[in-house]
C-alpha positions as CSV (number, residue, x, y, z in Angstrom):
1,X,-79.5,-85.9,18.3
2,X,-78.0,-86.0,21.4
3,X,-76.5,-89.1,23.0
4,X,-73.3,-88.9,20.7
5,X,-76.0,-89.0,17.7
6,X,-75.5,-86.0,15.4
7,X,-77.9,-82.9,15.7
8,X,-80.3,-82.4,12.7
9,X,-81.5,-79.5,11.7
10,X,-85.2,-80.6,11.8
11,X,-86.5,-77.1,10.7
12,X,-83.9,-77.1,7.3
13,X,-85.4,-81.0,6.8
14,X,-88.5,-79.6,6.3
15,X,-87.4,-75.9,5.2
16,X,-89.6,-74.2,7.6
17,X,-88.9,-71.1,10.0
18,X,-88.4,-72.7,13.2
19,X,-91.5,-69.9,14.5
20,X,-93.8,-71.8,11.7
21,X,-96.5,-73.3,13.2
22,X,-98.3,-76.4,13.8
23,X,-99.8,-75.9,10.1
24,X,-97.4,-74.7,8.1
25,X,-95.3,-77.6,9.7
26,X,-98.1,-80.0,8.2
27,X,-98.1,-78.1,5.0
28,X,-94.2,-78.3,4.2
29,X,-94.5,-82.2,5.1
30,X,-96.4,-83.1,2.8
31,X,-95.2,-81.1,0.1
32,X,-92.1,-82.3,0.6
33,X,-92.9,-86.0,1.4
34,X,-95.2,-86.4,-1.4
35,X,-91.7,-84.7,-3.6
36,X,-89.8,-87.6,-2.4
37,X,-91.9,-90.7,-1.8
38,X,-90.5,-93.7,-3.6
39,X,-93.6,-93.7,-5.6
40,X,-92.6,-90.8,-7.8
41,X,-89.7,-92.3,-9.6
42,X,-88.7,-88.3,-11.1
43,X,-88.0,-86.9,-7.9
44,X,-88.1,-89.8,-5.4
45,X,-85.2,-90.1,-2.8
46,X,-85.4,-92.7,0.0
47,X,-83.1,-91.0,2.6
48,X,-84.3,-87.5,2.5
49,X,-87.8,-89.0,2.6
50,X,-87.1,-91.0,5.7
51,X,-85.5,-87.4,7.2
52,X,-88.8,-85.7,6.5
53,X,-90.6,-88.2,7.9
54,X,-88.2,-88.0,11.5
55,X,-88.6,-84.3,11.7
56,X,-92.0,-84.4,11.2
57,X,-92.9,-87.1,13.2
58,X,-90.6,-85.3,16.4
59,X,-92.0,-81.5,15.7
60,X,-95.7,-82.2,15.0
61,X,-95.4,-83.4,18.9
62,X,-95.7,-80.3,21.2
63,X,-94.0,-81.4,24.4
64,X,-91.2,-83.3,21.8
65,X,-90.6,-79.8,19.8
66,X,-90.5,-78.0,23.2
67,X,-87.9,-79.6,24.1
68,X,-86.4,-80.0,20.7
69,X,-86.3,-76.2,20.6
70,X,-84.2,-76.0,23.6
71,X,-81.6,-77.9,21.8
72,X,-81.5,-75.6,19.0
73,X,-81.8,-73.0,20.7
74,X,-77.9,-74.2,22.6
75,X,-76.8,-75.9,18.9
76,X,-77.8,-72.5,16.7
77,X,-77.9,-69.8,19.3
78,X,-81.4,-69.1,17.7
79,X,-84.1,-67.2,19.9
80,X,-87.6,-68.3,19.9
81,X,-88.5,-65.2,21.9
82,X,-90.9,-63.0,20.2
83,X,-89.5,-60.5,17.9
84,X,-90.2,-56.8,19.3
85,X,-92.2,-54.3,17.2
86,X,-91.8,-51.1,16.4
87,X,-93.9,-50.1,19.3
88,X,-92.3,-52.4,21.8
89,X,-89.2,-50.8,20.6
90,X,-90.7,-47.8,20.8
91,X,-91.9,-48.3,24.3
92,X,-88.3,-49.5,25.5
93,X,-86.7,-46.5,24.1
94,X,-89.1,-44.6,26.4
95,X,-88.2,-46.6,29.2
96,X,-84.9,-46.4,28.8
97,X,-85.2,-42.3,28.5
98,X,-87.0,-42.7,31.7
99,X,-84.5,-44.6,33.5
100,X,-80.9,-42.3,32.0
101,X,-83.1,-39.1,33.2
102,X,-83.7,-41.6,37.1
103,X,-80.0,-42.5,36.9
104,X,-78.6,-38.5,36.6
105,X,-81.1,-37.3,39.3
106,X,-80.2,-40.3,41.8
107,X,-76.5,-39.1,41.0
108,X,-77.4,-35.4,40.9
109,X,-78.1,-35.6,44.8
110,X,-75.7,-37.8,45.8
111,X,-73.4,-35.1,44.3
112,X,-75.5,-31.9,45.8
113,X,-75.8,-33.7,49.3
114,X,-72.2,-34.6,49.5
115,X,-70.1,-32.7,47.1
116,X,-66.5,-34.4,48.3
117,X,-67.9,-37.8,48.1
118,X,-70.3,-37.8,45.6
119,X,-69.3,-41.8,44.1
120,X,-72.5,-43.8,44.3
121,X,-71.7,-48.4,43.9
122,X,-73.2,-50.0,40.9
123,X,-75.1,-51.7,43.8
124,X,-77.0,-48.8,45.3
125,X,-78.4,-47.8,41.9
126,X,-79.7,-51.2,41.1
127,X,-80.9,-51.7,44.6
128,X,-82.7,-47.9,44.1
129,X,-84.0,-47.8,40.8
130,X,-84.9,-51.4,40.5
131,X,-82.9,-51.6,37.2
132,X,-81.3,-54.7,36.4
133,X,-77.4,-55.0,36.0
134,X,-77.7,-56.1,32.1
135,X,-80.2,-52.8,31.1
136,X,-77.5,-51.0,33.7
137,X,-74.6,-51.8,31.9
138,X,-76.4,-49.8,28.9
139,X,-77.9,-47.4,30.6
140,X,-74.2,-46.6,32.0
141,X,-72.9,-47.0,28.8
142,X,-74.9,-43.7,27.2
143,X,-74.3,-41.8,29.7
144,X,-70.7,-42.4,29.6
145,X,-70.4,-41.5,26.2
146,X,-72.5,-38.4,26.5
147,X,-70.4,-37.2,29.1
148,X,-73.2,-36.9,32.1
149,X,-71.2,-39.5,34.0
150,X,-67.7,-40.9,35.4
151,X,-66.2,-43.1,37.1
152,X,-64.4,-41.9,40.4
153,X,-60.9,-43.2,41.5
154,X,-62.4,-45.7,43.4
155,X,-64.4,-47.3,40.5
156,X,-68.0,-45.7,41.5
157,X,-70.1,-44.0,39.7
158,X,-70.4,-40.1,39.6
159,X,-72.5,-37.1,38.0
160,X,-70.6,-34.6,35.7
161,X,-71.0,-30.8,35.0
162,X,-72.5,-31.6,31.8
163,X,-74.8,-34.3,33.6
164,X,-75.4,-31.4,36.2
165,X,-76.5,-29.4,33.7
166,X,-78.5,-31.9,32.3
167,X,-80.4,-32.4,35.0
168,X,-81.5,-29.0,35.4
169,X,-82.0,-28.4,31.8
170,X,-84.9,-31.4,32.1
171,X,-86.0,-30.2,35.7
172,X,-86.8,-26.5,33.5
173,X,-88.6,-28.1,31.1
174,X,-90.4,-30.6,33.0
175,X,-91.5,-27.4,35.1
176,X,-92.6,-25.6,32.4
177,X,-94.6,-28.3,31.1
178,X,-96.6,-28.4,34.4
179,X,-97.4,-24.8,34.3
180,X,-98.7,-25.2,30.9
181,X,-101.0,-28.1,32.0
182,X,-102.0,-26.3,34.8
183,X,-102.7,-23.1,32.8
184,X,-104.1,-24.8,30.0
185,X,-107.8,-23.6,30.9
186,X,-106.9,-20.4,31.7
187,X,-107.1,-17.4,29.8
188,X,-104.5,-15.9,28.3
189,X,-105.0,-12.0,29.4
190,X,-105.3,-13.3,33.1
191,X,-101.4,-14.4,32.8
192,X,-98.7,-12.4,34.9
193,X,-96.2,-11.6,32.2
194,X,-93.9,-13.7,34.2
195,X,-96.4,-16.5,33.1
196,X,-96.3,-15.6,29.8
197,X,-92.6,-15.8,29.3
198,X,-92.8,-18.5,30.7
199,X,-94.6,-20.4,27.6
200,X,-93.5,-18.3,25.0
């Protein structure tokens, strides 16, 4: 396969997702083996038998289909990385909430603390948020398109009004959230009706 030998598909030989594993591997061979041994003169077919065979005998092998699936990954572009779930997607959509809301506030003071220059270096809000540059360039990406950030004339990166306003928008809601929590065993008539308004 390598070694100016063609690459072969060793997963369509034996028409098996490359994921399958060790028994459904065993499974499809002989299926198809016995389909195409010599011995059954309807269906039999020397070459493609002798492919089976190959891809078999190189994927039933562990450390061989390790490295087999590196090539295929770099000949195909296929990922044998495990497929996320609608939880796991869930749970990065959360994460990713988590960090736009991190991003705004980090930008929110920069802006507060130094209206003039408020530009804050792709750099610093890695280094800060521990947030790497590929989930940045997303992350940047939303909040570019929603309008809570811009880019200054010297390329960094800075809060808007909306993104302003955003900010204090989740900073009212994440208050009043608390003070339900924290009022959540009390009883109602001992509320101030500031309180009250509060959670209506």
């Amino acid at each position: 396969m390598e070694d100016g030998h063609p690459f072969i598909d060793c997963y369509a030989v034996l028409q098996v997702d490359p994921r399958c594993s060790a028994r459904q591997l065993e499974v499809a061979y002989r299926q198809l083996a016995k389909m195409y041994h010599p011995d059954h003169p309807e269906t039999a077919d020397l070459e493609r038998f002798n492919n089976i065979t190959e891809a078999y005998s190189l994927l039933r092998n562990p450390d061989k289909r390790s490295i087999y699936n590196t090539l295929y990954t770099h000949k195909t572009g296929y990922s044998f990385a495990p497929k996320e779930t609608p939880r796991t997607e869930g749970m990065a959509a959360i994460s990713d909430a988590n960090m736009h809301g991190s991003i705004l506030l980090y930008l929110y003071r920069k802006r507060r603390e130094c209206a003039r220059h408020p530009g804050v270096g792709t750099y610093d809000i890695l280094r800060n948020l521990d947030c790497s540059e590929d989930h940045f360039e997303f992350h940047a990406w939303y909040l570019r398109k929603k309008g809570f950030i811009e880019h200054t004339e010297d390329g960094q990166y800075a809060i808007t009004v909306e993104g302003v306003d955003h900010v204090i928008a989740m900073s009212q809601t994440a208050e009043k959230t608390l003070r339900i929590t924290q009022w959540d065993d009390a009883e109602p008539e001992h509320w101030t009706a500031r309180e009250a308004a509060t959670v209506q």
